[in-house]
C-alpha positions as CSV (number, residue, x, y, z in Angstrom):
1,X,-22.7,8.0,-34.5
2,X,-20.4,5.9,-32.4
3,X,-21.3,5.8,-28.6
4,X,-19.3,7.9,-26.8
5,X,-16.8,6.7,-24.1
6,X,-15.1,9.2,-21.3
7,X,-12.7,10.0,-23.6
8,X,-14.8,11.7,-26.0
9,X,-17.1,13.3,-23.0
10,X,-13.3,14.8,-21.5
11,X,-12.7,16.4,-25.2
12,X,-16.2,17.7,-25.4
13,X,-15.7,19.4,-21.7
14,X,-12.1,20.8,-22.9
15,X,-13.8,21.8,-26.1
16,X,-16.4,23.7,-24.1
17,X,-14.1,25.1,-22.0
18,X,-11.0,25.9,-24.2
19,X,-11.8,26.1,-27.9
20,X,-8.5,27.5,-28.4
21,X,-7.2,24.1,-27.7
22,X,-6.8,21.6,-30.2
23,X,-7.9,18.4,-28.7
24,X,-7.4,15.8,-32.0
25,X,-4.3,14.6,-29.9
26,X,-6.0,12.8,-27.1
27,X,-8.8,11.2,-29.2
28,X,-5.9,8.3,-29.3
29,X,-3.8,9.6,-26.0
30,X,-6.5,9.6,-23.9
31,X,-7.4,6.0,-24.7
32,X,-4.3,4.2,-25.0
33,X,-3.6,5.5,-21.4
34,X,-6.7,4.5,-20.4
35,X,-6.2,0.9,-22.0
36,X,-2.7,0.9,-20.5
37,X,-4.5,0.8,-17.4
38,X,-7.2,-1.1,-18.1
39,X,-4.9,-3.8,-19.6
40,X,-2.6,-4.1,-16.9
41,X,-5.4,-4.3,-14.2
42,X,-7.0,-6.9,-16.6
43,X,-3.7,-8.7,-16.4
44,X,-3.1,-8.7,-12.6
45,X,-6.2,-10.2,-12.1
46,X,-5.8,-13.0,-14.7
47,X,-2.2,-13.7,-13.1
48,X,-3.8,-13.5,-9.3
49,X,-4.7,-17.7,-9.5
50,X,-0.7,-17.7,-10.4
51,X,0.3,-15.9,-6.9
52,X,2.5,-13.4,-8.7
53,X,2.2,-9.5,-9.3
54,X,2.7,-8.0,-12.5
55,X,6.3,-7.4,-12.0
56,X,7.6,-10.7,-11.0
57,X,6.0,-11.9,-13.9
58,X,7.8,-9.8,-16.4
59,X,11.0,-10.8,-14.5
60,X,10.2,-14.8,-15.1
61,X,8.5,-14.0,-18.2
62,X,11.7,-12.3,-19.5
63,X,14.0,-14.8,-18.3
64,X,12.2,-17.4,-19.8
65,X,11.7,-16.0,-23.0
66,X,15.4,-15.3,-22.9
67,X,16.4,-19.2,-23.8
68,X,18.4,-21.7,-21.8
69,X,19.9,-20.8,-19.5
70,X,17.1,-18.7,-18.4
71,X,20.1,-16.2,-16.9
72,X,20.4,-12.5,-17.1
73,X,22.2,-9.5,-15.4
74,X,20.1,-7.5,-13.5
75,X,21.2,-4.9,-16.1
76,X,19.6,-7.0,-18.8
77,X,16.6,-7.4,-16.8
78,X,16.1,-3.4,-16.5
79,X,16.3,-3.3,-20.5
80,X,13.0,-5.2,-20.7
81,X,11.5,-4.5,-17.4
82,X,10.6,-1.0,-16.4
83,X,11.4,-0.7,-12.8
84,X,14.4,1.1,-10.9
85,X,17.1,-0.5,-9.7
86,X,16.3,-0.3,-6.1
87,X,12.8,-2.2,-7.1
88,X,14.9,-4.4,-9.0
89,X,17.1,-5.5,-6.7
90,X,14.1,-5.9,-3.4
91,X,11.8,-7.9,-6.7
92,X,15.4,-10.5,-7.3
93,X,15.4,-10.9,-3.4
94,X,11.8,-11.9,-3.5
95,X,11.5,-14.3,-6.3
96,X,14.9,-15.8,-4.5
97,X,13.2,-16.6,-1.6
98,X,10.4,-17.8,-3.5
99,X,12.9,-20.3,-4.8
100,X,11.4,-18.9,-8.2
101,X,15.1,-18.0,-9.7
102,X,18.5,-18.6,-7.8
103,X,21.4,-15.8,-7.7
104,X,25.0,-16.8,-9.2
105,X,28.0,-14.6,-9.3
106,X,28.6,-13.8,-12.9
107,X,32.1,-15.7,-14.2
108,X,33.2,-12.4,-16.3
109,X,31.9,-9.7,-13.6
110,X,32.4,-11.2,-10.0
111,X,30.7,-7.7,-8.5
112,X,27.2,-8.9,-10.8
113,X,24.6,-11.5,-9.6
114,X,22.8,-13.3,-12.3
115,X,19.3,-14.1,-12.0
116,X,19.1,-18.0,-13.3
117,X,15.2,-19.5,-13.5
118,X,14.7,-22.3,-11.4
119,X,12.9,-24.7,-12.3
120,X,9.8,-24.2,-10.4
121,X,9.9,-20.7,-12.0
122,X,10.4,-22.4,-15.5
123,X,6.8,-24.2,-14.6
124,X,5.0,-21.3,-12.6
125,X,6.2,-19.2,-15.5
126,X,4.9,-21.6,-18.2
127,X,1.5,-22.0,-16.9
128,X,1.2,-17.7,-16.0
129,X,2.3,-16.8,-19.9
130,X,-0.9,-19.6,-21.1
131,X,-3.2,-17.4,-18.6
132,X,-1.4,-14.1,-20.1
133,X,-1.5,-15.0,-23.6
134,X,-5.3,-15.7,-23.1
135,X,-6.5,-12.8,-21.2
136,X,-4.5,-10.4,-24.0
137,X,-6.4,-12.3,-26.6
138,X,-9.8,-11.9,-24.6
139,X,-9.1,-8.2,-24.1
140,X,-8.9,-7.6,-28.0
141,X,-11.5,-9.7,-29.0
142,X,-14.3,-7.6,-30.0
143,X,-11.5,-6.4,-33.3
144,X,-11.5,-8.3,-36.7
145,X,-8.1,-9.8,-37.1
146,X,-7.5,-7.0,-40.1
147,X,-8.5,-4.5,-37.4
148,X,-6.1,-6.4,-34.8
149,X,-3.5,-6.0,-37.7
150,X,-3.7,-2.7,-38.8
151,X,-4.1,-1.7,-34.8
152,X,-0.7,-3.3,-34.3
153,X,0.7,-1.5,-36.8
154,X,-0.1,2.0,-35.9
155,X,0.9,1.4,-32.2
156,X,4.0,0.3,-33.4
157,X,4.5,3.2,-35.4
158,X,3.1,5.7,-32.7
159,X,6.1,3.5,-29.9
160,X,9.2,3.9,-33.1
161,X,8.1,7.5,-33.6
162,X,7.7,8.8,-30.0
């Protein structure tokens, strides 16, 4: 038998303690929250040598894989990024100040402020995605890449079905 993680040690208790339950579900909701956490903790310290927190690089990180211009609404940005408004707007006002991105009234919408990339956010941005890229890759490493594959495909299926 596989060793046992705290996911199967919180099924066993529930199974002790309510058999009515059926607890199949969280044999894979249990873990991908607690790899949801464990990836993003994994993350922020890979990005800490960067300076930046998670969010400001998922702002930069979508504005630069947005193409040139490297410009979006702050509408646009709340597609990608999952943050409020409010955080949105305090997050722009930081990496402004930062002199990460620069704010421009939108030509077709005066009342909108697009978030442009600067160009030391272009190369903080850059180097942060090579860090990213590689600490993703070290976090998966102990799967085959069919395992990698077929694991890819299931989440995917699990995000398009929920």
């Amino acid at each position: 038998m596989a060793k046992k993680d705290i996911i199967d040690m919180l099924v066993e208790d529930w199974e002790k303690e309510r058999s009515d339950l059926d607890t199949t579900a969280m044999h894979v909701v249990g873990r991908v929250l607690k790899l949801g956490k464990l990836f993003e903790k994994r993350a922020g310290i890979a990005l800490k040598e960067s300076d930046l927190y998670y969010t400001d690089f998922d702002v930069l990180a979508t504005l630069r894989r947005s193409g040139e211009p490297y410009q979006l609404t702050p509408k646009e940005l709340m597609e990608s990024v999952l943050i409020t408004s409010g955080a949105m707007t305090s997050l722009l006002d930081r990496l402004t100040k930062l002199k990460l991105i620069r704010r421009e009234t939108d030509e077709k919408d005066r009342r909108v402020k697009r978030a442009i990339l600067s160009q030391e956010g272009i190369e903080l941005i850059d180097k942060a995605i090579e860090i990213r890229f590689a600490e993703a890759t070290d976090s998966i490493a102990c799967l085959t890449a069919k395992e990698k594959t077929t694991l890819g495909d299931l989440l995917r299926k699990l995000v398009l079905g929920s």
